[in-house]
C-alpha positions, 0 to 999 in steps of 0.5 A: 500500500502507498499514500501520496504525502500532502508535504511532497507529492512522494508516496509512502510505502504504507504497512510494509516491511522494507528490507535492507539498511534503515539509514539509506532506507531513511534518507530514501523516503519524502522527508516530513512524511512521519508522525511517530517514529519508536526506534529499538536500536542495537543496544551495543551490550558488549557481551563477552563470553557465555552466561550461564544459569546456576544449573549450568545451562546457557543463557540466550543472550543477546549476542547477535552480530548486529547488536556488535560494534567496535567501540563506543565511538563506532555506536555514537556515529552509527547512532547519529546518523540514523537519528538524522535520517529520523529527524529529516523524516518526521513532520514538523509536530511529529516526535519519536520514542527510543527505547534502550538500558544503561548499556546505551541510553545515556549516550542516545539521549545525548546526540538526541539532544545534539540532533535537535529533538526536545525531551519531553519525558523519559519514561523508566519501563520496570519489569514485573518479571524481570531476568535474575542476575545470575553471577551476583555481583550486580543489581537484578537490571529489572527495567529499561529506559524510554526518551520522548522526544518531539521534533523540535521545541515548537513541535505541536506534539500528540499527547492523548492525556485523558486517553492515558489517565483512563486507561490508568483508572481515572489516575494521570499516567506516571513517568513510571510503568510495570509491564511484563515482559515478552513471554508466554503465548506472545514470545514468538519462536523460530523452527527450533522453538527458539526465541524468534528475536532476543529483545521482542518487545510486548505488545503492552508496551507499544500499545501505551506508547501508540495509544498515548502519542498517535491518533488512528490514521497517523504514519508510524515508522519502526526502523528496527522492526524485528519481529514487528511488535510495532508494526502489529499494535499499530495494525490493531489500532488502525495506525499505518506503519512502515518497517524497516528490518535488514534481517531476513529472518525478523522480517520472515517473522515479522510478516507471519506475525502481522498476517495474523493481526486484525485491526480492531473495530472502527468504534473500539479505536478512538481514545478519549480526547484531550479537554485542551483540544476541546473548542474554547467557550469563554465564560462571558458566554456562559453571562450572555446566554442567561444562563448565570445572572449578574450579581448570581452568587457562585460557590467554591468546593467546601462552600469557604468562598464566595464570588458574584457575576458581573457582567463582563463574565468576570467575577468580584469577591472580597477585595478581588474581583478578575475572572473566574480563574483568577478569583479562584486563584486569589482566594487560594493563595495559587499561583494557578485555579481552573475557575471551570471545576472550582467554582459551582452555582445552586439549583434547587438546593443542589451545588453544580459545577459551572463547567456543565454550563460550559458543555452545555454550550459546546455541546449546542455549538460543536456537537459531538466535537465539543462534549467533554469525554 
């Protein structure tokens, strides 16, 4: 499948694995084409014989020759390079997530910065079954390290907040997660009942990323697909992808995987929206439509304060008086107040956020686009 991109008429190969080398590959492709891009690289482990277990059998660890480099200068150009491809790709409010532990994070992070990306958050990934350290003479490494990133620091960025804190019951979704690691059912194996790939991803953990940073129709590259862990979470959410995979056995993998993966239905993929991109509805209107008097009284939570409605849509308290923000704000001794949830009117002697009365309105002039979620 293609898509021809809006920024240059050039198509995008569109949900298909690309075979090959992902910075040419990169270069290769219209730049400002992507939305997201979540990178797994090579994390350059530097392994240096066998790990056995206690009963002496051997470890399948990530030895791979793809995972080798020279030295840690040879890592540091190999990622430059592919994260200025990644930079050139991405759209001007696209972002990107890397995925790594302390055997390369730091030094990621760092040209991340150098190539331009804003931070947004590192996110710490502990694992709730994590691998023992066998010899003992470590911590048990019981977790890995995302870096969000946006494309620059003007980036206009996709951040479902309230999709994530539903997700979390009701909670805001913190910087730290416990997921499981890839096992079980999910962990794909080869003919010889090996593991298909040493660092398969679970699907829990691009499920969150996808969900918390892409909207259904957005493009998600993988430049280091493997098995295509992102490629099929993206598919059942009705995110397209490309992937880009030099081995021939991931892609094998990864193709058999994906043809097996159906994409949820079209009801089932939309996440609750954030109350910041719901349209703006001034509290002056709230004034104007009659629906709070001047000179009405409101309340805050508890019933400690009290402000009246002027007729400007600003309210006055004792010896303060601005908008309902600001009121707030003042009567707290904040530096900040949502006016909307802490302030509440009666009705039939019942206290009613005024924020209903700001729905109501979004409701009557936006339809479905302005209900709160």
């Amino acid at each position: 499948m293609t898509k021809t991109t809006k920024q240059t008429g050039a198509s995008l190969p569109l949900n298909e694995i690309l075979a090959g080398d992902c910075i040419d590959i990169m270069n290769s492709l219209p730049e400002g084409s992507v939305d997201l891009i979540f990178a797994d690289p090579p994390y350059n482990l530097q392994l240096k014989g066998e790990l056995r277990r206690p009963d002496n059998s051997k470890v399948d660890a990530v030895d791979d020759h793809w995972d080798q480099f020279s030295s840690f200068g040879a890592y540091d150009d190999f990622t430059r390079a592919w994260l200025r491809a990644a930079q050139r790709l991405l759209k001007p409010n696209g972002a990107i997530w890397v995925i790594g532990s302390y055997h390369n994070i730091f030094r990621v992070g760092s040209a991340m910065q150098d190539a331009g990306f804003w931070v947004l958050n590192d996110v710490v990934w502990r694992k709730s079954n994590p691998m023992p350290n066998f010899k003992g003479k470590r911590l048990t490494n019981a977790h890995e390290t995302l870096i969000w990133a946006s494309k620059n620091e003007n980036a206009k960025y996709t951040f479902n907040y309230e999709a994530l804190k539903a997700l979390n019951e009701g909670v805001q979704m913190r910087s730290d997660w416990v997921l499981p690691i890839c096992n079980g059912h999910e962990r794909l194996k080869d003919e010889n009942g090996d593991k298909a790939h040493p660092t398969q991803k679970p699907e829990s953990l691009l499920h969150r990323v996808l969900v918390a940073t892409t909207n259904p129709g957005d493009v998600v590259l993988d430049p280091f697909f493997g098995t295509g862990t992102t490629g099929a979470v993206a598919k059942m959410l009705g995110r397209d992808f490309i992937g880009i995979e030099r081995e021939e056995a991931y892609r094998k993998a990864a193709l058999e995987r994906l043809s097996r993966v159906r994409k949820f239905d079209a009801s089932g993929l939309e996440v609750t929206g954030s109350r910041r991109a719901e349209p703006r509805v001034p509290f002056g209107q709230v004034v104007e439509r009659g629906m709070l008097r001047p000179g009405e009284e409101l309340y805050s939570v508890g019933s400690r304060f009290k402000a009246k409605v002027r007729a400007d849509g600003t309210l006055v308290g004792n010896d303060v008086k601005g908008s309902i923000h600001q009121v707030g704000a003042a009567y707290e001794k904040a530096p900040s107040c949502n006016g909307w949830t802490y302030w509440h009117f009666k009705r039939d002697g019942k206290m009613i956020p005024i924020d209903i009365l700001r729905q109501q309105i979004r409701a009557e002039l936006y339809g479905d686009q302005g209900q709160s979620h």
